[in-house]
ROLODO-869744 format. One record per residue (C-alpha): residue in three letters; x, y, z. Coordinates in steps of 0.05 Angstrom, whole numbers. Each point is the difference from the previous one (the first is absolute). Layout:
# ROLODO-869744
bavo, x, y, z
ALA, X, Y, Z
...
# end
This chain:
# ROLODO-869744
bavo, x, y, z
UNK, -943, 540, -80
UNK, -4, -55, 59
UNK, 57, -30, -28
UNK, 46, 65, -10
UNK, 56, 2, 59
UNK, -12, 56, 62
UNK, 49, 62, -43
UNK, -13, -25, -60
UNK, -45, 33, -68
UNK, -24, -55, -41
UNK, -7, 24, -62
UNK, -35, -22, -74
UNK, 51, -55, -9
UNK, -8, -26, 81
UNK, -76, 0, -27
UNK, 3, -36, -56
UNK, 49, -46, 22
UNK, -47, -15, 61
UNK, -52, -8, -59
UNK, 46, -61, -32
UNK, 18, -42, 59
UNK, -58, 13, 41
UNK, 4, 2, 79
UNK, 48, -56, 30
UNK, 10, -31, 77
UNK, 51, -27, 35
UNK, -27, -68, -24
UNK, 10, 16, -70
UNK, 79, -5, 13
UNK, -10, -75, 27
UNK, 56, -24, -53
UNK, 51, 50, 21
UNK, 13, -23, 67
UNK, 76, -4, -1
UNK, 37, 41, 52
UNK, 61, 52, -23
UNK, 67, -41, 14
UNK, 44, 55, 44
UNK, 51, -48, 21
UNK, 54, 23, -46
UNK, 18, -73, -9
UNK, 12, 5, -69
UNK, 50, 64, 7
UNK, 72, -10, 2
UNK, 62, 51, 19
UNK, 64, 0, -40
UNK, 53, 29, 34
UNK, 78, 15, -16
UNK, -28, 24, -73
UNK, 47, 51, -30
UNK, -9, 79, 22
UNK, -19, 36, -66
UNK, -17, 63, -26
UNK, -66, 18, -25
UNK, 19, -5, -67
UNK, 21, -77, 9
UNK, -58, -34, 46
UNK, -46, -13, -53
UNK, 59, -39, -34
UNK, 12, -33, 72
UNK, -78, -14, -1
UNK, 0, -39, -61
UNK, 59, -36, 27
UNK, -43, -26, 59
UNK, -61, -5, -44
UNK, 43, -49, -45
UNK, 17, -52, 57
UNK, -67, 9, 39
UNK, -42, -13, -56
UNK, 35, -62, -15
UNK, -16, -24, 70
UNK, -71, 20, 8
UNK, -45, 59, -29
UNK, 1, 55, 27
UNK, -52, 56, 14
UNK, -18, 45, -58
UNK, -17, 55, 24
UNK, -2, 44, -63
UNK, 57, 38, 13
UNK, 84, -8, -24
UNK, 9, -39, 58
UNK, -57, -55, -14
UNK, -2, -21, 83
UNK, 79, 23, 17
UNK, 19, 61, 43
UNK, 56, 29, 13
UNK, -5, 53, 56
UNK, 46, 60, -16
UNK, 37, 52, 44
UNK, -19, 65, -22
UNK, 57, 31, 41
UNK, 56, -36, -35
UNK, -38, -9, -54
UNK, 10, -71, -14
UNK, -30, -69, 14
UNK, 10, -28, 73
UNK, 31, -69, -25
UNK, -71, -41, 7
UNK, -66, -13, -36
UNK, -67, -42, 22
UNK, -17, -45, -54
UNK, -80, -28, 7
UNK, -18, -56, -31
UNK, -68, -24, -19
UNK, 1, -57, 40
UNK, 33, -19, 69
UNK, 28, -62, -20
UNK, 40, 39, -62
UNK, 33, 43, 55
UNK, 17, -59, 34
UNK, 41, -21, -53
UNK, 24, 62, -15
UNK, 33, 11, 73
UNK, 20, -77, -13
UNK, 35, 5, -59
UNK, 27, 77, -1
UNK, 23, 9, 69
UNK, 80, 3, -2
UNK, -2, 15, -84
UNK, 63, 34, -18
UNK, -24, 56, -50
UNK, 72, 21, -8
UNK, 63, 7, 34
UNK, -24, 42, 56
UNK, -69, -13, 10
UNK, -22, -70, 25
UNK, -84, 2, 13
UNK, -17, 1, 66
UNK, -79, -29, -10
UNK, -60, -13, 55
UNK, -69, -1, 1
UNK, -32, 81, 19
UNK, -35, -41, 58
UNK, 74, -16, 30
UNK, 20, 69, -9
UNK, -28, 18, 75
UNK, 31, -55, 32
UNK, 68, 9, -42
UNK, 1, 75, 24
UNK, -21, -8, 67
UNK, 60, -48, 21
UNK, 48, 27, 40
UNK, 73, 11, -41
UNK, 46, -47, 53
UNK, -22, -71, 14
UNK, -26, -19, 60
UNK, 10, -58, 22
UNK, -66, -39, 28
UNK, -8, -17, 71
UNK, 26, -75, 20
UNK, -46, -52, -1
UNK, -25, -13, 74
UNK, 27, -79, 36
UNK, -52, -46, -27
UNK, -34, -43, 56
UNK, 27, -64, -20
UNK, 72, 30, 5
UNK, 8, -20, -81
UNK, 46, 37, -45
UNK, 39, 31, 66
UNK, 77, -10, 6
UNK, 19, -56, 53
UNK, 40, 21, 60
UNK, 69, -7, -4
UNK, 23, -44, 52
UNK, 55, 27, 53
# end
């Protein structure tokens, strides 16, 4: 029972599971020292994909699935999608045109953004393709350029325009 959670019953099978492994320490998890990786490094976003129906995205799915996978592997996560989303919009009732893609390993989405970005899929749909940790910095920029500030005089007076003599 000094094991059992605050809120929690334990129960016959807490009891005789306790029973089997025995009481266990921090130190008994020496091996598994390796930190969760929340970087997102190895997630891409494909963007310009086609707008579908309901009906059509897990076709659209396998599509992606098709090219990724030949690229990298991707993240099975048990479900249709095996690692690929593809956020919908309930109002319309459609797909909104993008998916996240996430590889297994960084390196994999590297070359995915590498080799992807700017595929034509068809007539009207070229792939737009960046790295999910680019996506803040993509959507933060402002929509006109801005051009940067001149460079101040250097001290030597190198690189400035000579005077025009009179």
């Amino acid at each position: 029972a000094a094991l059992t959670p605050p809120g929690r019953v334990c129960d016959e099978a807490d009891r005789q599971l306790s029973r089997v492994m025995g009481a266990y320490d921090d130190e008994d998890l020496e091996g598994f020292d390796r930190k969760l990786d929340l970087s997102m490094d190895n997630v891409i976003v494909v963007d310009n994909l086609p707008v579908v129906p309901p009906a059509k995205v897990d076709k659209l799915i396998s599509v992606l699935h098709r090219l990724y996978s030949k690229i990298g592997d991707i993240v099975d996560d048990g479900s249709s999608g095996s690692g690929i989303y593809m956020p919908m919009d309930e109002g319309k009732g459609e797909s909104k045109g993008f998916a996240f893609v996430e590889f297994a390993h960084k390196k994999d989405a590297d070359h995915a953004v590498e080799q992807t970005d700017g595929h034509q899929l068809d007539k009207a749909h070229v792939f737009s393709v960046c790295k999910f940790t680019e996506l803040s910095r993509i959507i933060s920029a402002p929509d006109e350029y801005v051009a940067p500030p001149p460079p101040p005089p250097r001290a030597d007076g190198e690189g400035q325009p000579e005077a025009v003599a009179a």
